[in-house]
N, C-alpha and C positions, 0 to 999 in steps of 0.2 A: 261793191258799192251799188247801191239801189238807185232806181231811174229816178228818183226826185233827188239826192246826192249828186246825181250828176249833172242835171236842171240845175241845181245850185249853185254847182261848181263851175259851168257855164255863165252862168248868170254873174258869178263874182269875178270874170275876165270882162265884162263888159265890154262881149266879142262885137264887131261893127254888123251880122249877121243874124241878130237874138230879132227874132217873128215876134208879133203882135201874140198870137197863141200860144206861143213859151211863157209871154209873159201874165199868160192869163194862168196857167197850169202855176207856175211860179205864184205868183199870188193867191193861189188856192191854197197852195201846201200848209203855207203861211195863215187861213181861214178869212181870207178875203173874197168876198163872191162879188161879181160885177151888177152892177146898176146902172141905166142911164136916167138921167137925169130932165128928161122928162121926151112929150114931143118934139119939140124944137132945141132940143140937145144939141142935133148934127154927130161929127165926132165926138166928143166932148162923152167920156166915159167917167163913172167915179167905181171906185172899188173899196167896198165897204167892209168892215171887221168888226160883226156881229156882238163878240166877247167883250171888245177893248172900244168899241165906236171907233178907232181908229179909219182915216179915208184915206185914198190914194185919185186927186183928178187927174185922167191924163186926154190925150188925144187921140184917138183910134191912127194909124198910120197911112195915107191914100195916096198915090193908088196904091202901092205897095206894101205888105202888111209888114216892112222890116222897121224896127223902135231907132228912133230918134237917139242920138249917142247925149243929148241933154236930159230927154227922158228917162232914158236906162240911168243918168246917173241922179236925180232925183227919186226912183223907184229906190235904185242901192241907197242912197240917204238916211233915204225915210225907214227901212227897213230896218239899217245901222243904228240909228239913232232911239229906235226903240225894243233894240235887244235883239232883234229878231233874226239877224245876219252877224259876222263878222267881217 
């Protein structure tokens, strides 16, 4: 199993422990590259899919870079919903 097979398979346990930077990797695999959304952003990331225009907004996590268990399941959602996961 390849190290993004196993980001994945990670990522579809929606462990209480999945990093802000998994989930950046993860969304790469995927061909989402990150964006903020301008100056005055703040946290407030978007993650865009070039191909599809597809976005993903979420919140950078602070102080701690561990994802929000509402987050992770809005990422898994969004991801389900357009084929992209199981």
């Amino acid at each position: 199993m390849s190290t993004k097979e196993k980001l994945i398979e990670r990522f579809r346990e929606l462990p209480k422990n999945f990093t802000f930077e998994e989930t950046v990797k993860l969304l790469s695999i995927f061909g989402y590259k990150q964006h903020n959304k301008g100056a005055t952003s703040g946290s407030r990331i978007r993650f865009k899919n070039a191909e599809t225009g597809l976005y993903i907004d979420l919140h950078k996590p602070h102080p701690r870079s561990i994802m929000k268990g509402w987050m992770m399941k809005a990422i898994y959602q969004h991801l389900k919903n357009n084929g992209l996961i199981k």
